[in-house]
N, C-alpha and C positions, 0 to 999 in steps of 0.2 A: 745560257752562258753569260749575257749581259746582266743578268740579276746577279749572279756569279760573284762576278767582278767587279760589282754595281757595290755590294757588300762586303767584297775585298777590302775596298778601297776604300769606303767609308769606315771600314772597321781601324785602317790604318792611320786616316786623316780625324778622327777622333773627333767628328765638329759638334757644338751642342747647341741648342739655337735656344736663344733668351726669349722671355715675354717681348710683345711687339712693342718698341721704344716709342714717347710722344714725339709730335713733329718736332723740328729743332725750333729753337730760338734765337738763332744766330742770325744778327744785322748784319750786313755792312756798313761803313762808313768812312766819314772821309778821312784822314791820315796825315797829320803832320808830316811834313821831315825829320823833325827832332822823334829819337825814338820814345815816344811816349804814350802811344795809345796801344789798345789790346786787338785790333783786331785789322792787321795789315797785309795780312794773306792774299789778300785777291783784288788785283787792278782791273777798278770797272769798269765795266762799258763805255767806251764813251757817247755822251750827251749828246743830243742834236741838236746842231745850233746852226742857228738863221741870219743874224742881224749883218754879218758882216761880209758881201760876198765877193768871194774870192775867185772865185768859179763860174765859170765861160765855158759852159758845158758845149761840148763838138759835138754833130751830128753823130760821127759814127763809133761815139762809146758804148752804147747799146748796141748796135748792129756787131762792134769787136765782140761783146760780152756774148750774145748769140752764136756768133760760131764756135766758141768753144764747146754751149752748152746744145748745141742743136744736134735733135733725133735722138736726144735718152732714151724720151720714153718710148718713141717707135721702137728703136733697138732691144729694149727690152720687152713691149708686145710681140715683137717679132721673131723672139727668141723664144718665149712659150711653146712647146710641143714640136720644136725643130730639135738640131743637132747638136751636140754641145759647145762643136767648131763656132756654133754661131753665136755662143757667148759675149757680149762686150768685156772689153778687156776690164775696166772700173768698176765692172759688177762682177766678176771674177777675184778681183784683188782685194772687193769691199771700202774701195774709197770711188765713192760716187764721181759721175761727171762733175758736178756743182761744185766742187773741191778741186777741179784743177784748175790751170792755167791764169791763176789770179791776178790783173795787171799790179807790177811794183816798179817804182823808180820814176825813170822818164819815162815808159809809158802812162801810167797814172798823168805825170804832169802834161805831158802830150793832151791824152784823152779831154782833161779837164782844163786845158788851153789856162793853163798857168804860168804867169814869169815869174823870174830870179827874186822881182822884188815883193811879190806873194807871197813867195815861198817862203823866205828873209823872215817877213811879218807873222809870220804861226810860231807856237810855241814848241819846242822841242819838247816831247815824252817817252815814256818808256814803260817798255813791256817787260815785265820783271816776272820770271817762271819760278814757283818753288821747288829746291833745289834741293843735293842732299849731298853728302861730306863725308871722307872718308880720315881712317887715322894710320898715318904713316909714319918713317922714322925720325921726321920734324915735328911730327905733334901733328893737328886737324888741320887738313885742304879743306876750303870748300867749293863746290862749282857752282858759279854764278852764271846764268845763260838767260838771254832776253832778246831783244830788240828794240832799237832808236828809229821813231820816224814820229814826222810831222802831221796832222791830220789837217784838211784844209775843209774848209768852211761850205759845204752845199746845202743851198734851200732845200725847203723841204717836198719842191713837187718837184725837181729833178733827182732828188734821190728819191724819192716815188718813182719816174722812170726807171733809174737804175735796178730797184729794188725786184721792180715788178717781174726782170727778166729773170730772176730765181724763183719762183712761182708759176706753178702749172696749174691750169682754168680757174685762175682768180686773181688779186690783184691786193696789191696795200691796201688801194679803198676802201676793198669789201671786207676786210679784216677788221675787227672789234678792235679798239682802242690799243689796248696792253700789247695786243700781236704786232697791230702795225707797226708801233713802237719800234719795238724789238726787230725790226722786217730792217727797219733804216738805221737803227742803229748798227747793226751787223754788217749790213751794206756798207757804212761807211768805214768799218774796220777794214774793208776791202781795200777800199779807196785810202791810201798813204801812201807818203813821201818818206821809205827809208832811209833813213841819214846813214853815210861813211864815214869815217874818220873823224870820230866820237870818239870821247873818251867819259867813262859811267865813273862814279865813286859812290861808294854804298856806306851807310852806317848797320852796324850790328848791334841786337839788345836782346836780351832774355823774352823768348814767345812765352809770355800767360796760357794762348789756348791757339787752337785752328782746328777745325772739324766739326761732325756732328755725331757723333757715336752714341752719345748718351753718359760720356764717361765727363767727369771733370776736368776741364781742357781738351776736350775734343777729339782725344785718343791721339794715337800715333806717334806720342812723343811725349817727355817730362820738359818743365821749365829749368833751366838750369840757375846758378846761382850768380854767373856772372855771363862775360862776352862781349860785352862792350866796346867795341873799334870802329876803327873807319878805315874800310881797305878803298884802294883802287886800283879799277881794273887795272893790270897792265899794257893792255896792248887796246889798238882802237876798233871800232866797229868795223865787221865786214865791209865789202858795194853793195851786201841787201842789208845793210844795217844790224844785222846781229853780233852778240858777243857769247863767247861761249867757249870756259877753261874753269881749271880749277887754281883756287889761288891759297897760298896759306895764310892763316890766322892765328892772330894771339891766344894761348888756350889759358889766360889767365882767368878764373872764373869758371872753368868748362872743367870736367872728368877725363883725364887721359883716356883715349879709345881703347887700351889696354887695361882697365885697370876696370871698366864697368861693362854692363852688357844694357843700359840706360840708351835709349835716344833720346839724344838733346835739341830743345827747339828753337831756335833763333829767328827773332823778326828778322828780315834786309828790309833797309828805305836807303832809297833811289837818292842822291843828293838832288835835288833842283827842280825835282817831279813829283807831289803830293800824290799821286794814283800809281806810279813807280814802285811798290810795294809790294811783299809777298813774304812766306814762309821757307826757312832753311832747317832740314835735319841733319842733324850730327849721325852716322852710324856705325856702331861698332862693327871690327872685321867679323867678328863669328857671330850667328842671330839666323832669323826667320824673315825674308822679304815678298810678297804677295806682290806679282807686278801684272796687274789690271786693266787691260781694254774697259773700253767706256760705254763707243756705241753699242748697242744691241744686247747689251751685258748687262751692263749699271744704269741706261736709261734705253729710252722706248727710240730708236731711231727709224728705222725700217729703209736703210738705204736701200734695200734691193726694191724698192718701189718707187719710184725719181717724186711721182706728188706728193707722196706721205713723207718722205726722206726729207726735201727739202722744207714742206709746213716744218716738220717736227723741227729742222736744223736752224731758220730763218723766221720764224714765226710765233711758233706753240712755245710754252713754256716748257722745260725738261723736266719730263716725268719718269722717273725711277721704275726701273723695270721689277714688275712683281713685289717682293717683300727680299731684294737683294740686299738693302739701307738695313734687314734685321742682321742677313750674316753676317756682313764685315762688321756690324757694332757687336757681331757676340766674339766674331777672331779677336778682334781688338782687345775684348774685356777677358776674354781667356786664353789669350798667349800672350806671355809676358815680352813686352819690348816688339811685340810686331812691328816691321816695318811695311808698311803701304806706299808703293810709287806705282802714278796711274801715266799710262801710256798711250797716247793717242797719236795716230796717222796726220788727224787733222790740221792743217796748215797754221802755221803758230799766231797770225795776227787775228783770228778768228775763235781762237781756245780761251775766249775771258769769260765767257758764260760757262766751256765746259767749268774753269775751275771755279766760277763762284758756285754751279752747281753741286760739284765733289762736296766743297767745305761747307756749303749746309745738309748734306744729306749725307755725307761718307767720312767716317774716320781720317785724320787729316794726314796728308804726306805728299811727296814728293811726285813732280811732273816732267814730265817728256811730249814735245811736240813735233811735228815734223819742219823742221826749220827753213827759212828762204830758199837756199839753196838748194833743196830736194821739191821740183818745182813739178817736173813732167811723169806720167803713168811708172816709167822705168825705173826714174829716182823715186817715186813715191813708193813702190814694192820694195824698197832694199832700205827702206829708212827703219824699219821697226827691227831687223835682223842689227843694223847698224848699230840703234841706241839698245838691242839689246845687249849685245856683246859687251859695251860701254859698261852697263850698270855690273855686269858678270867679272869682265876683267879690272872694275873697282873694288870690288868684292867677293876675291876667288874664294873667301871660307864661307863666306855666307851659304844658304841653302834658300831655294826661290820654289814660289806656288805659282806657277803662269794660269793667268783665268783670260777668256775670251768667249767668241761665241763661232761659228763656225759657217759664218757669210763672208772670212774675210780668205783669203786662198793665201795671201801671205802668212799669216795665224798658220792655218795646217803644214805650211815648211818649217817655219820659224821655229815654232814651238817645240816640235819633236828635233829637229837639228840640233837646237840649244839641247836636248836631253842627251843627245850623241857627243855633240861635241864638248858637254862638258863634264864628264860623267861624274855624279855623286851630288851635283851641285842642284840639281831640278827634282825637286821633292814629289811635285804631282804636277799635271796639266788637269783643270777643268774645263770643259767647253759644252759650250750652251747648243743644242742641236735645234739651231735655227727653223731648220727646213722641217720637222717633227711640231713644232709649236708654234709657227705662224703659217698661216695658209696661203700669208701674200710671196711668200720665200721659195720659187718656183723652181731655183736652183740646185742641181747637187752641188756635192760636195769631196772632194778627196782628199782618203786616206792611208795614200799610198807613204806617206810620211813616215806612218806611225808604224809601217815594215820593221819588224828587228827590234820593236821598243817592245818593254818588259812592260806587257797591259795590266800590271798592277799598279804602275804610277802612272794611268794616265784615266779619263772617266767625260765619258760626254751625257751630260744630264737634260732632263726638261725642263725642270721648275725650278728656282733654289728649294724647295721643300726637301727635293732629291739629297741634298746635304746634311738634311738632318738626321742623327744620331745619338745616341744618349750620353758621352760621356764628350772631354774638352778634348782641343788640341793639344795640349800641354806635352804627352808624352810623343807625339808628333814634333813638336819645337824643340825637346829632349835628347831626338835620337841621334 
């Protein structure tokens, strides 16, 4: 029967998979304000820096960071070959312990026994997500969503402390250069001071490229001919320093949403913040949108493992799950005007690696993170139902490809929900059957969601090979 349906549903989804693409070539780098360079899609990591210190590390900022994180992995030893009741909740939901409880605000400045006039002295930056735009009876919104906070200055062997407490039997030390790197640099995206009552102004300019598909301009979107403004926000930042509406723009330069079926690509730069930077699509109301989990999907994560979870998350470099980097570059090159928005759970001050990852390995588009205020287990289960709804009720002509992998237990509501409750609109669910092709993935899984849903539009696979097929998606993006 699973072969059945295995072929159903391939035969419907139409996917044809290209020779395997060369590695990309996409740098980053650094980014004016003025909009003139080509590649501003991704605000990097920030630097670690030493020389100035700010920071009067308390005793018990580590000992705070350990209760959150204490007894993962016993919990989940402990849960091997018991009852299912004895599941941890965050291994159930698929957003790991490591991932909650993050200190922001005044705990930060508490923790790290900072004053007014510290604080004062850093420079204000911003976290700029790529974004994507819908067309209405004004002509293009677009939604701008980010966050304002300050990063303050820790040497480098108390964020070795810090660092070390996300790490199971090993330590920054012991990590080869590149890793440790990346160990404190991550760390310190932890570590910030969200600014309130900010106010962002952005400049807009025609995007050259973002991605990595193999396509010219990096799939996901056309450069348009114009676009050129400078909005601002209108309202100020959150108390955890986020911003996040949709604002309208000048479509002078741009293709009325009604008149093309083209996604158009717009750089944003940050006014006042050279790393402030990121990618915006234009998209029309009717099209094809693919909207993409990341962990255990598009890269190697293994949270249902707390040591490998967090190397992989805090440490290793993000390795691309199997030969997933060939499919989305053959979607991209065989449906015309795909739209790609990738969705992640993950806490948003800590998604700078996801996205510089996407845009050198994935055809390029639009982002979703789990934003400040969705901070605890409960809020973190209902943020991905949340922004799905968002991108659905921005887009009620669109038709959507939901892809994930099947560790996350919000994924198997969410996904089949959205198919109920929007009916016509959910073209297929792919999911990756975790617990079938990792042997560290001890968990089940349920499918009681999936009750009443028509299992021709839905397919949980092993490998991406399982999607290969001989002919395109084309008449699938048609129907």
């Amino acid at each position: 029967m699973r072969k059945i349906l295995l072929t159903s549903l391939l035969a419907k989804l139409s996917v044809a998979l290209v020779p395997a693409l060369p590695n990309p070539s996409w740098v980053p780098g650094i980014v004016p304000v003025r909009p003139a360079a080509e590649h501003p899609m991704i605000t990097p990591s920030p630097s670690l820096q030493d020389p100035t210190r700010t920071v009067k590390l308390r005793r018990g900022v580590v000992s705070d960071i350990k209760s959150h994180l204490s007894g993962a992995e016993s919990k989940i030893a402990g849960y091997v070959g018991s009852e299912l009741s004895g599941l941890p909740s965050y291994v159930a939901s698929g957003v790991p312990n490591f991932f909650q409880n993050f200190p922001t605000g005044d705990a930060v400045k508490s923790s790290l026994g900072l004053d007014d006039s510290q604080i004062a002295a850093l420079p204000t930056q911003v976290l700029n997500i790529p974004s994507y735009g819908n067309w209405t009876d004004q002509g293009w919104s677009l939604r701008f969503h980010g966050n304002v906070f300050k990063q303050p200055n820790i040497s480098q062997s108390k964020l070795d402390d810090l660092a070390n407490v996300f790490l199971i039997d090993t330590s920054v030390q012991s990590l080869p250069a590149p890793q440790a790197s990346q160990a404190r640099n991550l760390t310190a995206e932890i570590f910030v001071l969200q600014q309130s009552n900010q106010n962002v102004t952005f400049n807009l300019a025609p995007a050259p490229s973002a991605g990595a598909s193999g396509e010219q301009g990096g799939g996901g979107g056309s450069t348009p001919k114009g676009g050129q403004q400078q909005v601002k926000f209108p309202s100020e930042t959150t108390t955890e320093g986020d911003f996040d509406g949709f604002v309208p723009i000048n479509g002078s330069g741009l293709d009325d949403g009604n008149s093309t079926d083209k996604i158009q690509r717009l750089n944003v730069y940050t006014q006042g913040d050279i790393n402030g930077n990121a990618t915006a699509y234009l998209v029309p109301p009717e099209g094809l949108t693919v909207i993409s989990d990341i962990d255990d999907i598009l890269r190697v994560t293994k949270i249902y493992q707390p040591k490998e979870g967090l190397l992989n998350s805090f440490a290793r470099p993000f390795t691309p799950w199997m030969n997933m980097p060939d499919i989305y570059a053959n979607w991209s090159r065989s449906i015309p005007n795909f739209h790609f928005h990738y969705l992640t759970t993950t806490p948003e001050q800590i998604t700078r690696n996801y996205m510089d990852f996407i845009y050198k390995t994935y055809p390029g588009g639009s982002f979703d993170t789990r934003p400040l205020n969705f901070s605890d287990v409960s809020a973190t289960l209902s943020i991905r139902l949340f922004l799905l709804q968002k991108i659905f009720a921005t887009f009620p002509k669109r038709q959507f490809i939901l892809v994930a992998d099947t560790s996350n237990s919000d994924v198997m509501k969410d996904y089949p929900k959205m198919a109920k409750d929007y009916p016509g609109q959910v073209k297929c669910i792919l999911l990756r059957n975790t617990s079938s092709t990792d042997s560290g993935d001890h968990f089940p899984y349920d499918t009681s969601g999936f009750e009443n849903l028509d299992n021709k539009t839905y397919m949980f696979f092993n490998v991406p090979v399982s999607l290969k097929v001989s002919s395109t998606l084309e008449s699938l993006a048609h129907t």
